[in-house]
MDTraj code that builds the backbone (N, CA, C; nanometers):
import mdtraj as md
import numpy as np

residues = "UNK UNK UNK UNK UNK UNK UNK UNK UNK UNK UNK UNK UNK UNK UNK UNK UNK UNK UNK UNK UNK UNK UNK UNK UNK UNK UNK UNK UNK UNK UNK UNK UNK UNK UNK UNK UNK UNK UNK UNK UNK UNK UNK UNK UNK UNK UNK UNK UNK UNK UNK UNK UNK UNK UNK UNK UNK UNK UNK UNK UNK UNK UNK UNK UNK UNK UNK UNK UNK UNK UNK UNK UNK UNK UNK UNK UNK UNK UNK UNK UNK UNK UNK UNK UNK UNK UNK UNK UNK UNK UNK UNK UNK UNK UNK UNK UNK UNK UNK UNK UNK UNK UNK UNK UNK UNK UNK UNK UNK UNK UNK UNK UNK UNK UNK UNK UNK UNK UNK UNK UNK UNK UNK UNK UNK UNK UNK UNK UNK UNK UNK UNK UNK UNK UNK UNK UNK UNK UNK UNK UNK UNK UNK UNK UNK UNK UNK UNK UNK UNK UNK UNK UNK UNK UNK UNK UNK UNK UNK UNK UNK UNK UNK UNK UNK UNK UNK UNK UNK UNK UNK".split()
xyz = np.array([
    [0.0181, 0.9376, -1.9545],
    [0.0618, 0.8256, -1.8745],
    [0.2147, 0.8273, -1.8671],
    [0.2529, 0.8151, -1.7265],
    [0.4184, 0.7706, -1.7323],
    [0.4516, 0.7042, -1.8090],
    [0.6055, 0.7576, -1.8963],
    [0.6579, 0.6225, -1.9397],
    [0.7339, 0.5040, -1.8787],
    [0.7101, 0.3452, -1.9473],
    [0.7140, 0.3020, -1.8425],
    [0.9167, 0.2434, -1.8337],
    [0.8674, 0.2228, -1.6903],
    [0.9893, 0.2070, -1.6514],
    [1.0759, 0.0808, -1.6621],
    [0.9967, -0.0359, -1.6264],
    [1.0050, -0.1905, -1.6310],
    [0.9234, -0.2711, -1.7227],
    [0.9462, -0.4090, -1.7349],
    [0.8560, -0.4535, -1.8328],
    [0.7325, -0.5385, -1.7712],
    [0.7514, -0.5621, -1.6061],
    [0.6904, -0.5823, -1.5792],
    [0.5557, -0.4508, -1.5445],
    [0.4282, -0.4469, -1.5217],
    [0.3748, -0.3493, -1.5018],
    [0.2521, -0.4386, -1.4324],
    [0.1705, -0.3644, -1.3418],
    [0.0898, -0.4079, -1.2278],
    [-0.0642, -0.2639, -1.2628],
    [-0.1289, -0.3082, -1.3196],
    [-0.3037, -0.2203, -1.3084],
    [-0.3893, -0.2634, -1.2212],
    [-0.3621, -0.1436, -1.1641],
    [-0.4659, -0.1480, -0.9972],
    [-0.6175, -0.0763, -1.0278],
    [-0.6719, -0.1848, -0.9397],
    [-0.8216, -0.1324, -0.9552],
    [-0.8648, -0.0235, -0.8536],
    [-0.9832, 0.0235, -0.8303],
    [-1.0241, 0.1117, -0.7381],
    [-1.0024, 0.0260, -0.6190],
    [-1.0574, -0.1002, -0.6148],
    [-1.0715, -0.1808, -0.4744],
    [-0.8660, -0.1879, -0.4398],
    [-0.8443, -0.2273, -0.5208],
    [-0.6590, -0.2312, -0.4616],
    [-0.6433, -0.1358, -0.4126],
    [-0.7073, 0.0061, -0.4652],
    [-0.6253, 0.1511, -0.4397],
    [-0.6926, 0.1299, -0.2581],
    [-0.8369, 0.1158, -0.2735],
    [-0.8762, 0.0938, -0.1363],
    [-0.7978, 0.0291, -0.0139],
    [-0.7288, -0.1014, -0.0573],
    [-0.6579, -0.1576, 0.0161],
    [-0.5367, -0.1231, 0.0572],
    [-0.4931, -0.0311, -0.0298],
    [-0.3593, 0.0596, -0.0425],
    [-0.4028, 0.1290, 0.0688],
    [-0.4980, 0.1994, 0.0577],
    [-0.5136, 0.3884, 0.1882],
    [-0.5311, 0.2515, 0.3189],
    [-0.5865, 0.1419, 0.3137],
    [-0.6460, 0.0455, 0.4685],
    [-0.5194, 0.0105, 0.5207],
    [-0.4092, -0.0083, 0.4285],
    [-0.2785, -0.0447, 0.4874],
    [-0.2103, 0.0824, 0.5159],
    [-0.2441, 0.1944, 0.4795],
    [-0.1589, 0.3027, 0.5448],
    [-0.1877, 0.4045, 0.6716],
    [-0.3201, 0.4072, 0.6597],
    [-0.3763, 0.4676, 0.8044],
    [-0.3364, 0.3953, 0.9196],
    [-0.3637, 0.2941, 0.9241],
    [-0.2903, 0.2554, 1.0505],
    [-0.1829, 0.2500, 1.1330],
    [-0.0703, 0.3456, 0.9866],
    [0.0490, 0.3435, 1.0318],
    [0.0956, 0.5257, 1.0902],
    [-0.0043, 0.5179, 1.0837],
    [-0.0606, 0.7004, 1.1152],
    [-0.1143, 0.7535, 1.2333],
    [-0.0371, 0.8097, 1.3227],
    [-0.0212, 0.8132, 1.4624],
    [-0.0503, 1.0049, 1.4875],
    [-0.1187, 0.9808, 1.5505],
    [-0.1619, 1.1620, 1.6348],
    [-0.2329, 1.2275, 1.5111],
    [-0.2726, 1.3668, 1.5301],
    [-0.3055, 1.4405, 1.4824],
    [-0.2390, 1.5231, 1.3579],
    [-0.2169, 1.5257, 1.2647],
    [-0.2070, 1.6241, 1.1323],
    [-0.2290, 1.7292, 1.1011],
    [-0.1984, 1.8460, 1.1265],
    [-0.2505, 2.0010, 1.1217],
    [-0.2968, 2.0366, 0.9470],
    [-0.2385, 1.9647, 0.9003],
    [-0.2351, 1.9736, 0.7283],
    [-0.2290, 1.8825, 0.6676],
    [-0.3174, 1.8357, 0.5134],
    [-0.2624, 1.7524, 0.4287],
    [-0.2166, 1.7707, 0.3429],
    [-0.0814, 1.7465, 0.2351],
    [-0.0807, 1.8521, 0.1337],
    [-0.0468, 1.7531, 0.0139],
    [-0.1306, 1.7328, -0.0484],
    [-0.1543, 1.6728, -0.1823],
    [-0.0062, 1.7264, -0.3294],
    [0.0724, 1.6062, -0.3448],
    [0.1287, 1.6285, -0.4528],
    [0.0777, 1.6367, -0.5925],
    [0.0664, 1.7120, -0.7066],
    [-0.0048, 1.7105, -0.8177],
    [0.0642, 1.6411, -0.9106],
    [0.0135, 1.5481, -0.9508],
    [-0.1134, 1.5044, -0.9988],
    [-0.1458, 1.3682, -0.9012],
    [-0.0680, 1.3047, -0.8790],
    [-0.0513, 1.1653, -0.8327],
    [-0.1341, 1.1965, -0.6909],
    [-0.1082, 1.2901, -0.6132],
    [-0.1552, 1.2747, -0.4747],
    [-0.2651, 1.3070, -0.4621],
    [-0.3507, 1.3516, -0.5913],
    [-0.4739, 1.4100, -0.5382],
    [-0.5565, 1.3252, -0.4840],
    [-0.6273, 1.1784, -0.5497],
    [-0.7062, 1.1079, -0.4829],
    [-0.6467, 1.0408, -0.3674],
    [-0.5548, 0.9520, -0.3568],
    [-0.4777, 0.9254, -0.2162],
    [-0.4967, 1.0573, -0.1052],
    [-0.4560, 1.1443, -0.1306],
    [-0.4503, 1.2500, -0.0259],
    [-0.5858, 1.2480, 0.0202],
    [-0.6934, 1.3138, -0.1273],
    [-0.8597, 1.2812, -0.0726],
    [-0.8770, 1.2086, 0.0272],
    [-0.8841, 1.0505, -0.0144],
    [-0.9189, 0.9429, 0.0537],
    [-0.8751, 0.9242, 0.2194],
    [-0.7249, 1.0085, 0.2093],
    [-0.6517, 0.9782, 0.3473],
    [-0.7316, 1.0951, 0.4150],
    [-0.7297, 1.2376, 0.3729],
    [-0.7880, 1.2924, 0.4522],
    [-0.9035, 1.2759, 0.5008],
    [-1.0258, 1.2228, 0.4400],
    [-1.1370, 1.1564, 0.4161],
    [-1.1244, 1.0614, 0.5692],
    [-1.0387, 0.9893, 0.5646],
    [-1.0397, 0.8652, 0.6463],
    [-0.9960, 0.9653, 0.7926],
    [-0.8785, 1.0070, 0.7926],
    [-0.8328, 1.0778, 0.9087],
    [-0.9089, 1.2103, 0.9942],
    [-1.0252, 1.2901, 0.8785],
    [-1.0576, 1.3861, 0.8882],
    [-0.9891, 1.4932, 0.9008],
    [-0.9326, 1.5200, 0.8410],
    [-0.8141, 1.6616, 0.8223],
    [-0.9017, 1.6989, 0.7236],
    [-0.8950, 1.8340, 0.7653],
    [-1.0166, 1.9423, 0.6614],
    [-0.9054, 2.0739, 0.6245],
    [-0.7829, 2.0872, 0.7135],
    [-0.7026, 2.1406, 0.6087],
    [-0.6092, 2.1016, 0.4992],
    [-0.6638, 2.1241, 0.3871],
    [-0.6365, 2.0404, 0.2574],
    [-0.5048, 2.1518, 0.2030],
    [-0.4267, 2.1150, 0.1387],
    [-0.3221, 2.2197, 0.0509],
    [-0.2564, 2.1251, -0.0820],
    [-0.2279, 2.1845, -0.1643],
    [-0.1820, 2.1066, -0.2628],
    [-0.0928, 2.2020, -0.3446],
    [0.0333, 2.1125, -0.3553],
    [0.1775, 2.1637, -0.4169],
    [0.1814, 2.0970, -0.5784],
    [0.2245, 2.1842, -0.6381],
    [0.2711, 2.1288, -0.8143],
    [0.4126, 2.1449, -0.8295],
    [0.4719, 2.0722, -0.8900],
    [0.6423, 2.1001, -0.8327],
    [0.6518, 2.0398, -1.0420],
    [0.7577, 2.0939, -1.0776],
    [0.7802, 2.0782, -1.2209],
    [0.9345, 2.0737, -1.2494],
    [0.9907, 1.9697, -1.3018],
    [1.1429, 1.9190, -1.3612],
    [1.1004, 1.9438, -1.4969],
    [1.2157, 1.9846, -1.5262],
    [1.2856, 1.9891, -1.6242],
    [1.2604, 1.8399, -1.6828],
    [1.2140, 1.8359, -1.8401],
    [1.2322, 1.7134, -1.9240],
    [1.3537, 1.5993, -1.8334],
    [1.2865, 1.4955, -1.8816],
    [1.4168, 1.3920, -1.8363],
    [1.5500, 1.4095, -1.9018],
    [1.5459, 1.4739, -2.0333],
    [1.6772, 1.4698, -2.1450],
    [1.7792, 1.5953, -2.0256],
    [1.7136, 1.6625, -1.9767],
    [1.7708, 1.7661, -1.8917],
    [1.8822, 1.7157, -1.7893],
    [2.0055, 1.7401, -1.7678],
    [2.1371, 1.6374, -1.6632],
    [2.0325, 1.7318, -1.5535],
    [2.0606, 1.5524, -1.4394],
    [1.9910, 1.6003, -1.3825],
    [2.0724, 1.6976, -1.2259],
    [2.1619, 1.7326, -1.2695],
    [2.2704, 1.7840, -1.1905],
    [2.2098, 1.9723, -1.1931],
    [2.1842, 1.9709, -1.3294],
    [2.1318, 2.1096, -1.2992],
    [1.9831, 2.1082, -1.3153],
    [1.9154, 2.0462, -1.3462],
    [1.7550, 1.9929, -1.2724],
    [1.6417, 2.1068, -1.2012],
    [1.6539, 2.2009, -1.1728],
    [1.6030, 2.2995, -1.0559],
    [1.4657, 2.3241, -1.1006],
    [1.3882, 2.2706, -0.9917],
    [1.2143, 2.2528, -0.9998],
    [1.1663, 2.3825, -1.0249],
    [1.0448, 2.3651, -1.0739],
    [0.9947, 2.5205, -1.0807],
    [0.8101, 2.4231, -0.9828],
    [0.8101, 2.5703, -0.8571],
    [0.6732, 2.5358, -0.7878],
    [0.5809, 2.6120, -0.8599],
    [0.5094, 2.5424, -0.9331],
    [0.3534, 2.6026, -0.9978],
    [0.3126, 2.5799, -0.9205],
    [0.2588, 2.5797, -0.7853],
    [0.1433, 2.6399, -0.7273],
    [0.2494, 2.5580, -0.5659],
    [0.2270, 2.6022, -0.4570],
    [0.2632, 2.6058, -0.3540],
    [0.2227, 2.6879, -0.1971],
    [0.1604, 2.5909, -0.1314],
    [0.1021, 2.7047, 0.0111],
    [0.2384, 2.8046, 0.0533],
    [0.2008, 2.9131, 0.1070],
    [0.2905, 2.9918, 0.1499],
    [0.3354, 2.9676, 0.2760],
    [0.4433, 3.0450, 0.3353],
    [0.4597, 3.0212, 0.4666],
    [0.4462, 3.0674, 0.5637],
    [0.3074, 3.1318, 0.5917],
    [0.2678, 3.1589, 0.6653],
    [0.1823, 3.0386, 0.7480],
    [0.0733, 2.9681, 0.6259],
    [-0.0115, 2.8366, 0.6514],
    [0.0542, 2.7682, 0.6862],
    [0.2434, 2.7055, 0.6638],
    [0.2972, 2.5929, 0.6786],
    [0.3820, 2.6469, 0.8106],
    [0.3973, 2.7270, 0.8280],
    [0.5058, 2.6983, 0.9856],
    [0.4654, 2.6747, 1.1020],
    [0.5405, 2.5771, 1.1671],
    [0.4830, 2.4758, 1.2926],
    [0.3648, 2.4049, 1.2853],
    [0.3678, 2.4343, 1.1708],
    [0.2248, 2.2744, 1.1420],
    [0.2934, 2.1662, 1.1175],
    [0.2178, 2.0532, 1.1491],
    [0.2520, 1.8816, 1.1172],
    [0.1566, 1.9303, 0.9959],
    [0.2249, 1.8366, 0.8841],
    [0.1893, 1.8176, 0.7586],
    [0.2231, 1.6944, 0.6758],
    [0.1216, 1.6289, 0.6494],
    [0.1438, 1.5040, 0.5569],
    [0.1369, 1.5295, 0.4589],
    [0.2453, 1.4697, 0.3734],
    [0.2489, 1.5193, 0.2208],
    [0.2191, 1.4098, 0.1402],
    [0.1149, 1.4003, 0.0595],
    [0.0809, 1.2452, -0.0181],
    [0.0917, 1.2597, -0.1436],
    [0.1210, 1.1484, -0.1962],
    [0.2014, 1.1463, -0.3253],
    [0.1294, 1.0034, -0.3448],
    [0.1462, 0.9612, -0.5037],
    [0.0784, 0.8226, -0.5135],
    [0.1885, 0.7436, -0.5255],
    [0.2976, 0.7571, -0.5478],
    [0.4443, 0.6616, -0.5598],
    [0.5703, 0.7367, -0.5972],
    [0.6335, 0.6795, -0.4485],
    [0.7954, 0.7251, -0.4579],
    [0.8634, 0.6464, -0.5249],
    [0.9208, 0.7033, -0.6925],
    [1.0082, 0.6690, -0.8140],
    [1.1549, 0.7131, -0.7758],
    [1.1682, 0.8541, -0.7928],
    [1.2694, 0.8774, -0.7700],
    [1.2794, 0.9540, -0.6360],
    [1.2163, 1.0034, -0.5943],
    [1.1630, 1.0810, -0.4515],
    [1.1803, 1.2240, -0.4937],
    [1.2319, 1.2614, -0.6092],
    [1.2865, 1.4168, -0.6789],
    [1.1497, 1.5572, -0.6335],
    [1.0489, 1.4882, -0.6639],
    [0.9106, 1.5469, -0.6161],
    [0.8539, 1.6050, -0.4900],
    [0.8789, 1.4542, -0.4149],
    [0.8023, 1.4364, -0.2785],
    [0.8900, 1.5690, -0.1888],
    [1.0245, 1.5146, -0.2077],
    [1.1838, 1.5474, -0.1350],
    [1.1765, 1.6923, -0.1436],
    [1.1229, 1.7162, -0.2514],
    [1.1509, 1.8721, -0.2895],
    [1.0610, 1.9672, -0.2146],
    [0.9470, 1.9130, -0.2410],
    [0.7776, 1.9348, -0.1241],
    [0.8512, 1.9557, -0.0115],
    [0.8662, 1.8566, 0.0173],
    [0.8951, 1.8409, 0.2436],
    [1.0180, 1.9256, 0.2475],
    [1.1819, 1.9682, 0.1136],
    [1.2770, 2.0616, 0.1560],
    [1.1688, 2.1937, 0.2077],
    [1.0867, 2.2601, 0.1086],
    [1.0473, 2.3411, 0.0717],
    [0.9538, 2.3492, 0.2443],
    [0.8618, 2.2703, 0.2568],
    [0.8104, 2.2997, 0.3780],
    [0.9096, 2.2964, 0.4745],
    [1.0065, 2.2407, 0.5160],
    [1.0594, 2.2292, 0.6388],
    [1.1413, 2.3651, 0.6251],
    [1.1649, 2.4184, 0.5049],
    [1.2329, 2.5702, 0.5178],
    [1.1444, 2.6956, 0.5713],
    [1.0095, 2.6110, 0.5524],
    [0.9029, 2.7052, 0.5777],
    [0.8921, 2.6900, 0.7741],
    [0.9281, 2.6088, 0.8169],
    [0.9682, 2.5463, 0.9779],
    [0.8337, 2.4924, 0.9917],
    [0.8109, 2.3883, 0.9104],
    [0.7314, 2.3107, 0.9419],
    [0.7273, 2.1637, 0.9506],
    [0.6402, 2.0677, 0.9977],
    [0.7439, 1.9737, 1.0314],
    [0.6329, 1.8340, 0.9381],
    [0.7184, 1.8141, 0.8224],
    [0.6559, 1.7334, 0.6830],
    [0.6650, 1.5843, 0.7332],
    [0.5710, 1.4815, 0.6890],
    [0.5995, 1.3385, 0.6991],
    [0.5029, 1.2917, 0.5541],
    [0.6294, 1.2221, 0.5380],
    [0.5717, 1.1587, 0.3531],
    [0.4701, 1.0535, 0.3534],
    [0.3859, 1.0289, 0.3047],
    [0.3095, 0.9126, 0.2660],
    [0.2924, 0.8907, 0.1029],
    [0.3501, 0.7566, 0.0682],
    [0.3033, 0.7258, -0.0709],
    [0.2111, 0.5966, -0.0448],
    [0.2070, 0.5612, -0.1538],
    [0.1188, 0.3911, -0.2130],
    [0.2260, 0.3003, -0.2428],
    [0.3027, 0.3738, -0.2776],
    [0.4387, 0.2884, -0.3612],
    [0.5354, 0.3576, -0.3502],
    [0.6322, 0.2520, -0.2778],
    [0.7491, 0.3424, -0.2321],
    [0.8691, 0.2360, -0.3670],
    [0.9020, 0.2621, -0.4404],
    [1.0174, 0.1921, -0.4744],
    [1.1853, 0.2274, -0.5024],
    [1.2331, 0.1590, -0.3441],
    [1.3764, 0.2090, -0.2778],
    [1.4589, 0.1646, -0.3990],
    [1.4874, 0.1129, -0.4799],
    [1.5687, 0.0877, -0.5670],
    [1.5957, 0.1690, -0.6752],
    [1.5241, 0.2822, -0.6800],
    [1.5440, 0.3499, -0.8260],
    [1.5112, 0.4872, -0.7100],
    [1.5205, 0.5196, -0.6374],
    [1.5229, 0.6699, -0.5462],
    [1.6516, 0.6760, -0.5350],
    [1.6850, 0.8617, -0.5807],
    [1.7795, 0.9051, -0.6023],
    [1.8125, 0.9426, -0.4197],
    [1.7478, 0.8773, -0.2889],
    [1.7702, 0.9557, -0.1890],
    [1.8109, 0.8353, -0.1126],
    [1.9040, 0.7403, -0.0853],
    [1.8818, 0.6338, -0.0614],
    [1.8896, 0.6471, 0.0964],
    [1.9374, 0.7762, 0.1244],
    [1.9055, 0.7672, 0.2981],
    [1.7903, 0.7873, 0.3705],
    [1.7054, 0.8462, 0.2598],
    [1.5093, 0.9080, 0.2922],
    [1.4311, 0.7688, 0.2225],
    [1.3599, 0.8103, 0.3228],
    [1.2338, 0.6983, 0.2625],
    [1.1261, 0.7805, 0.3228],
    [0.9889, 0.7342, 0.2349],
    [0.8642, 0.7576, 0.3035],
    [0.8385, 0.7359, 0.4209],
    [0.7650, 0.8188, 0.5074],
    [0.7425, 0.7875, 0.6826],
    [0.6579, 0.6837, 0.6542],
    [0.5273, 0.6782, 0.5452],
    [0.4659, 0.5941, 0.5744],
    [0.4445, 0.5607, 0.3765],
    [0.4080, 0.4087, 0.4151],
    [0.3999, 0.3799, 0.2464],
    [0.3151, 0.2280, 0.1964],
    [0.2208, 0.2118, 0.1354],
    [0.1302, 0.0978, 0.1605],
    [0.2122, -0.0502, 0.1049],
    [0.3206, -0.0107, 0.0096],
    [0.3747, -0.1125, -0.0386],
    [0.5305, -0.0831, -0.1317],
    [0.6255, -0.1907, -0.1263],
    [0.7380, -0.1565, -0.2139],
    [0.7257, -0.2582, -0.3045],
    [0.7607, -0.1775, -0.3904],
    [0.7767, -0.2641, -0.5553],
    [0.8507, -0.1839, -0.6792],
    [0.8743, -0.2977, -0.7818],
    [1.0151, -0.2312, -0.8659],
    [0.9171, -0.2268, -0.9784],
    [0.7828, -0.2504, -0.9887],
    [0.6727, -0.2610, -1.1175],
    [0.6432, -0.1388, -1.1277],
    [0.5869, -0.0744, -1.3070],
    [0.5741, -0.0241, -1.3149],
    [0.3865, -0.0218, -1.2749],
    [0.3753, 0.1222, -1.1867],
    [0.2280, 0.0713, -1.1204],
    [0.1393, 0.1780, -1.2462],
    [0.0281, 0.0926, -1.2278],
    [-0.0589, 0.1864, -1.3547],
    [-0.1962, 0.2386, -1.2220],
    [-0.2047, 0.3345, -1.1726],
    [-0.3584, 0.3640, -1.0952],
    [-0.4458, 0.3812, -1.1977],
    [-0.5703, 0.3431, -1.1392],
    [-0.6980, 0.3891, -1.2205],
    [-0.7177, 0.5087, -1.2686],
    [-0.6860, 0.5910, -1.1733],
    [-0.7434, 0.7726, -1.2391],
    [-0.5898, 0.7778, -1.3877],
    [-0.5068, 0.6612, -1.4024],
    [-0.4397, 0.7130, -1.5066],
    [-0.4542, 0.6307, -1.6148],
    [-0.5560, 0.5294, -1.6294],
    [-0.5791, 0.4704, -1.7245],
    [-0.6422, 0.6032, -1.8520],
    [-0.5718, 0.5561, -1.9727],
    [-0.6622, 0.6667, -2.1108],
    [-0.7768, 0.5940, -2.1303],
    [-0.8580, 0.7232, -2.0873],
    [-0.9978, 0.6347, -2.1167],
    [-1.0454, 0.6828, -2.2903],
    [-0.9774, 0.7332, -2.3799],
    [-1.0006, 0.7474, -2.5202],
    [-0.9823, 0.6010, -2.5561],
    [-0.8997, 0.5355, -2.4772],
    [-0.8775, 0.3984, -2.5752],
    [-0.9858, 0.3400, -2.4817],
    [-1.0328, 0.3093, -2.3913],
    [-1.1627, 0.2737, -2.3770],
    [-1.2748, 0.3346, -2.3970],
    [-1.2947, 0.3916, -2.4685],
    [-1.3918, 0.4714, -2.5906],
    [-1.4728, 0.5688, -2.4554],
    [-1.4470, 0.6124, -2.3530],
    [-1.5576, 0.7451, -2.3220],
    [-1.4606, 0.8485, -2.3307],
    [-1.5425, 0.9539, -2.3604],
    [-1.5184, 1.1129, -2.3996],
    [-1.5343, 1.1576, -2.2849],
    [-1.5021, 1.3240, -2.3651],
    [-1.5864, 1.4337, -2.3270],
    [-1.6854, 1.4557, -2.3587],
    [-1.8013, 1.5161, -2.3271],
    [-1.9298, 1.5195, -2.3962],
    [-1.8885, 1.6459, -2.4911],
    [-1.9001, 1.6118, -2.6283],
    [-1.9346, 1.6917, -2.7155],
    [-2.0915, 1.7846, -2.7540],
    [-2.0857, 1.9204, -2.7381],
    [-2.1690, 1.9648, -2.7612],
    [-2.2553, 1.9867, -2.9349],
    [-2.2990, 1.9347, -2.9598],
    [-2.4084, 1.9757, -3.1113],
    [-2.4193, 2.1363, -3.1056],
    [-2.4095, 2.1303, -3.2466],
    [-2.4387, 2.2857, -3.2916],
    [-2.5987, 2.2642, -3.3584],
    [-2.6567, 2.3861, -3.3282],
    [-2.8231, 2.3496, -3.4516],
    [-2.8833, 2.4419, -3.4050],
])
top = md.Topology()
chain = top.add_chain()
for i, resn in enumerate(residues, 1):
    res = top.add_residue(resn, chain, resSeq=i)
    for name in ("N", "CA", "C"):
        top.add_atom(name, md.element.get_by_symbol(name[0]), res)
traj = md.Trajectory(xyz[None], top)
């Protein structure tokens, strides 16, 4: 789980997350050649959006910083996993993410595609402009702004609500 940021903090249920993707499709105009899922945060959002929009070309980017203790001046991402550019040039591509913090992630995704000459538009759940290191970028599209720290369902620890993994018996 993120650590958190504020002391206020906000746990969203599945039905909120629902209401989250109902407020963002609509702000979602023409056709999408691509969706491309940020890891970890974008996977179900992205699902759901593509789901809703029907985009069946799916792609998904892992982008990795350096520890926070790291200045973030010399910072330089490493892409564990990334479509090539052959799939991304002159495609429209939505890039989904579950919340813009610092935008260090998203920003890095859409540099990376648009070098590829393709043409990126961001979608989060949570955009929060006050703590983004980009203050001239914002998400194209975003279901809500807030300075709380957001908890989604797929990141609740479910060890402290007692289900496992299924353990296998030996005998």
């Amino acid at each position: 789980m993120r650590q958190q940021e504020h002391s206020q903090q906000q746990i969203l249920s599945w039905s909120d997350v629902d209401s989250l993707i109902d407020k963002l499709i609509p702000q979602m105009e023409g056709v999408f050649d691509s969706l491309l899922m940020v890891t970890r945060g974008g996977i179900i959002p992205g699902g759901m959006i593509a789901e809703a929009l029907d985009i069946r070309h799916i792609l998904v980017a892992s982008v990795e910083f350096p520890s926070e203790d790291a200045p973030r001046l010399l910072a330089w991402p490493t892409f564990l996993q990334f479509p090539n550019e052959e799939i991304s040039k002159g495609r429209r591509i939505l890039v989904v993410d579950d919340v813009w913090t610092h935008g260090r992630h998203i920003m890095t995704v859409r540099g990376r595609l648009e070098a590829f000459g393709a043409r990126a538009e961001l979608a989060v759940l949570h955009y929060k402009p006050a703590r983004s290191l980009f203050p001239t970028h914002k998400p194209n599209y975003f279901a809500e702004t807030t300075d709380t720290f957001v908890v989604y369902p797929w990141e609740l620890n479910r060890r402290q609500r007692g289900v496992r993994m299924f353990e296998p018996t030996l005998g």
